[in-house]
N, C-alpha and C positions, 0 to 999 in steps of 0.2 A: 408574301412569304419571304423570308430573309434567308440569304444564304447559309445559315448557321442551323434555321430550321429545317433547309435542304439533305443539310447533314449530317443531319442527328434523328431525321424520322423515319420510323419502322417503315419499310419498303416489301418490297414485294418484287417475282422475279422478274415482272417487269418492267420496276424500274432500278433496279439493280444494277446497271452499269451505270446509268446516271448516278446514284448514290459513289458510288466507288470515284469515279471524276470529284463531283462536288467535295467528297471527304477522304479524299486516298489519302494523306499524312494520317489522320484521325484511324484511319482503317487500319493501316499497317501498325499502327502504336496499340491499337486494341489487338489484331491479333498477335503480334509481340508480348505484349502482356499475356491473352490466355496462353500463350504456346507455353512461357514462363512458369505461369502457374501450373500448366497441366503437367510437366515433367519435371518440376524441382529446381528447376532455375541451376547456379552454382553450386550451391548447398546440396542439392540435389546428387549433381554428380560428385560432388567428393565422397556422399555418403555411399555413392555406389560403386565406387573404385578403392578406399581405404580400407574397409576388412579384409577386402583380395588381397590388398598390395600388403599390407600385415603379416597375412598367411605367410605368401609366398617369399618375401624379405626374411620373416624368422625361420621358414622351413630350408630358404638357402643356404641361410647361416648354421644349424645345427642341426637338420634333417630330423627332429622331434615334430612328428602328427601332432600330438594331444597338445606341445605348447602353443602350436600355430594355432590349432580350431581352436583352444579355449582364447587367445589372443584377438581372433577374429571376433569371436564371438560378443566377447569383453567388449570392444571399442565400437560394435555395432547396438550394443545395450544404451552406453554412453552417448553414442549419435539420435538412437530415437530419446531418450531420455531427455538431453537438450529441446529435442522438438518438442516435447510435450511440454516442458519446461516455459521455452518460452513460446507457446501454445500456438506450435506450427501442425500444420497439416498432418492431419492422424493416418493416412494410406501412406505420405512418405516417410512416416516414424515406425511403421509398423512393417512395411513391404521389406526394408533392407535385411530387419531381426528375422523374418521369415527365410528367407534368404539363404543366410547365413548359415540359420541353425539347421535348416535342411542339410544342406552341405555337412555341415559336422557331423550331423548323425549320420550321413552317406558313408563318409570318410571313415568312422569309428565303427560302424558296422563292418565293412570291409578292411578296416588295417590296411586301407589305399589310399594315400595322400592326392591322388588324382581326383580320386571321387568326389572331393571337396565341391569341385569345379562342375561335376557331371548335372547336379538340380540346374542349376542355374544356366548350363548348356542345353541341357533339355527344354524349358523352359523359354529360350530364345527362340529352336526349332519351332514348335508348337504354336510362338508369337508369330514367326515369320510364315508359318504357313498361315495362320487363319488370318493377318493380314490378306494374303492371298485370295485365299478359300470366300471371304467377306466379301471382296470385290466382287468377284466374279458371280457371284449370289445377288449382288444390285446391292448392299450395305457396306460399306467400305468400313472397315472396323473403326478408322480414324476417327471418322466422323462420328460415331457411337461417343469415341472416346470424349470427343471433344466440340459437342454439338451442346451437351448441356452446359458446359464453359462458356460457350459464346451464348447463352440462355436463346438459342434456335431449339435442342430437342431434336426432335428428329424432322421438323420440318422441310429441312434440305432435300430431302427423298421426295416427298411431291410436289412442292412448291418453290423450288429454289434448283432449278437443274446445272444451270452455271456453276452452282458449288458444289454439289453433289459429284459434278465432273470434277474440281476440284479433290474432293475428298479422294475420289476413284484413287486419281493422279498420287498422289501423296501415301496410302494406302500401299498402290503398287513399290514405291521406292522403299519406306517401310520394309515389306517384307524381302523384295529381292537384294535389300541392304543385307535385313538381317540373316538369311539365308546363303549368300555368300559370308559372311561368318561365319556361320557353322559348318561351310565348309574347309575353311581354314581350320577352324577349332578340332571337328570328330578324329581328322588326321591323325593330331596328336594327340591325342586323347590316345590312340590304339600306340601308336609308335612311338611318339616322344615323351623325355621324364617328366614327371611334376615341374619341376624346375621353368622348364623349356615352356609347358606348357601354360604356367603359371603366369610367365611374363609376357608371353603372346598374348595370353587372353587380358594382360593390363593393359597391354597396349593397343586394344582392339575393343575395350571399354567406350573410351571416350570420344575417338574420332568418326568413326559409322555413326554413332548416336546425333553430333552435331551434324554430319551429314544431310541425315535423315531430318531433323528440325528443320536445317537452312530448308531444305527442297521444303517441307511442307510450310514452310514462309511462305516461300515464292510463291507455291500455286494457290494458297489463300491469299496472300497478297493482291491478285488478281482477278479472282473471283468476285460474283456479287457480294454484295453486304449480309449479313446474316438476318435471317427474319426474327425477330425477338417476342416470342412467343408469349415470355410471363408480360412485357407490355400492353400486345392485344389482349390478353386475360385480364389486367387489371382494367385496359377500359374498355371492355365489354361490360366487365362489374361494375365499370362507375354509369356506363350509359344506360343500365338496367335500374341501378340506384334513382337515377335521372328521373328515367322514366316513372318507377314506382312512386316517388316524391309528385312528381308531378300529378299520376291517377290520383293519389293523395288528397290534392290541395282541389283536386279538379271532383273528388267526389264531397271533398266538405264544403266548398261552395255549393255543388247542386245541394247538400244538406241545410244549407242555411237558406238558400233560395228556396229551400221545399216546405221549410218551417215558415218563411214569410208568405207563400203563397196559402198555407193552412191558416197562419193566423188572420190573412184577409178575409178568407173564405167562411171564416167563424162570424168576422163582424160583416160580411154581406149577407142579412137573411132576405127569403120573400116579404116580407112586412118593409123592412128599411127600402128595399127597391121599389115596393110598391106606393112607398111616401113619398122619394125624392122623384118619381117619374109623373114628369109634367101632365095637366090635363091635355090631352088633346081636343078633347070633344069640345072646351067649354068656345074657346073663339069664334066655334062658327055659326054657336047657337048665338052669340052675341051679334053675328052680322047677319 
């Protein structure tokens, strides 16, 4: 086996930290890429920070609700539109528009530019607690998140405990990120203005969030390798395949060997055997 075979075959958790030695460049560049995919990469966070920053930019400048939330709004339509457009991922073209328009109808229900802010605050709590709530239940939500990314499933939970610990790990920063948040946020939510509150929470977008990736780098980084589930499925189907092809070929032979032993058994009757079987008797009469 070749080292490249080393590190590139479905594994198991024990041999798991073997794999990780043999292919840690290989490892970290895969889970880099799901981490990528699973949160929107750049694109991702712009589209999660520009309707806010919108809102709150036009609400500073002329304290008009209705031109901010339809502003917001607007350029969040635009953002998923592009994705679909050039046919990016439909959870991150759709989750911001949701978002958003939550917010507006919060806002415009109330005639409180704050409320804008309040879904999407709520909505962080919620995140940061069942981060939480997941761990301690034995499912770490991450791993949920991000178990069928790395095409594992949920196999980490019994077959892979090195990552699981992993997930735990990452899971807990997760939430206790996002939870200190919110407690910066609820504050002023109750005591400071839109304004105030508007730029804290821009400024409190992007930094926790890369946070929280880098750590869950790290401790997937260092974890075992993920078990790849849809691989063993495909070749269980091919060794099934295998197999079936094989009963196959192995019962058409007995077929053709059954047919040749019927066609002898036609041309051997008692009469032919009884022609081709030598006298015995006649030699001895002779001597």
């Amino acid at each position: 086996m070749t080292s490249d075979d080393r590190s590139t075959r479905t594994t198991g958790p024990a041999d798991g930290p073997a794999r990780e030695q043999d292919g840690a460049p290989d490892g970290r560049a895969v889970t880099e890429a799901a981490l990528f995919e699973a949160f929107g990469g750049v694109r991702g966070m712009v589209e999660t920070v520009l309707p806010g920053l919108l809102f709150v930019t036009i609400f500073t400048v002329n304290k008009d609700l209705h031109i901010s939330a339809i502003a917001a709004l607007a350029v969040s339509l635009v953002l998923a539109a592009a994705r679909l457009v050039g046919k990016g991922t439909v959870k991150h073209a759709f989750s911001g528009v949701f978002g958003v328009a939550f917010g507006v109808v919060f806002a415009m229900m109330t005639n409180n530019a704050k409320d804008f802010y309040l879904p999407g605050m709520l909505y962080t709590l919620g995140l940061g607690v069942a981060y939480i709530a997941t761990t301690l239940a034995g499912a770490p939500l991450i791993g949920l998140i991000l178990g069928p990314v790395f095409k594992e499933n949920l196999s980490w939970r019994t077959r892979n405990p090195g990552r699981k610990k992993a997930y735990a790990k990452a899971s807990w920063a997760w939430g206790l990120i996002l939870l200190a948040k919110c407690a910066i946020l609820f504050p002023l939510y109750w005591w400071a203005d839109t304004t105030h509150l508007g730029w804290v929470l821009i400024g409190l977008k992007i930094p926790p969030f890369l946070l929280a990736v880098w750590l869950t780098w790290v401790f997937l980084a260092k974890a075992p390798a993920p078990i790849d589930v849809f691989a063993e499925m495909e070749a269980k189907e091919k060794a099934e395949e295998e197999a079936k092809a094989a009963r196959e070929r192995a019962a058409m032979e007995n077929g053709i060997l059954d047919g040749v032993a019927a066609d002898l058994a036609k041309d051997i009757t008692p009469q032919a055997l009884a022609a081709e079987q030598p006298d015995r008797t006649g030699p001895r009469h002779r001597r």
